[in-house]
N, C-alpha and C positions, 0 to 999 in steps of 0.2 A: 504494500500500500504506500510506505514511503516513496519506494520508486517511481509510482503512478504519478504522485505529487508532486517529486521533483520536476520529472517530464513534463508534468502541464506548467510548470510553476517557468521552467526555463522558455518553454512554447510562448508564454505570454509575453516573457522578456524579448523574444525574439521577433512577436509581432509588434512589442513599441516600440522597434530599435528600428524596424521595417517601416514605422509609420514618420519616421523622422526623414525618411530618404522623398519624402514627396507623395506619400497617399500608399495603402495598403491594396495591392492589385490580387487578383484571384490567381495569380499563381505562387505569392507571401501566403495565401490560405492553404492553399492545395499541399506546398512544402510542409506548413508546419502542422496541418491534418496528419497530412500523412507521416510525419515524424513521430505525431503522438500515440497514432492509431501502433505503430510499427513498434512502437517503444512498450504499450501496451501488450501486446499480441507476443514481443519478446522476451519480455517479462516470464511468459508464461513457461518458458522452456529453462532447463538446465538446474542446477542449485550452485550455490558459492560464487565462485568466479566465473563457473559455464555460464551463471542467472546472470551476471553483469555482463560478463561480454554479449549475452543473446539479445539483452535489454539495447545495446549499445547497438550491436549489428541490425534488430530489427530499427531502429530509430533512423540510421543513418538511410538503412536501403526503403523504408517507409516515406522516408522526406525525398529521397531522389524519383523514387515512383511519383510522389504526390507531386513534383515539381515538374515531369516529363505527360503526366495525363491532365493537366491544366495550364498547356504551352496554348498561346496562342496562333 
């Protein structure tokens, strides 16, 4: 559950930091959906260090999906 938290906690940070460059576009949503979604869903796998690296792996490859199916 901490993990869930950090994930959405860092998510938010990353869409204020997104909204400073000139307006939040749908694909700053789409990235960081899908980062959360990926981070959640990796969560779900491994225990100890497997749980954080799969935490990690799904986040990263969650935000590059969410970035690549909300291209315009």
């Amino acid at each position: 559950m901490k993990k869930i938290a950090l994930t959405l906690g860092l998510s938010l940070i990353a869409l204020s930091l997104a909204g400073c460059s000139g307006g939040i576009t749908k694909q700053d949503v789409g990235t960081v959906g899908g980062a959360v979604a990926g981070g959640v869903i990796g969560s779900q796998f491994g225990s100890g260090t497997g749980k954080t690296a799969a935490t990690i792996g799904g986040t990263v490859a969650g935000g590059y999906i969410g970035h690549e199916l909300t291209k315009e």
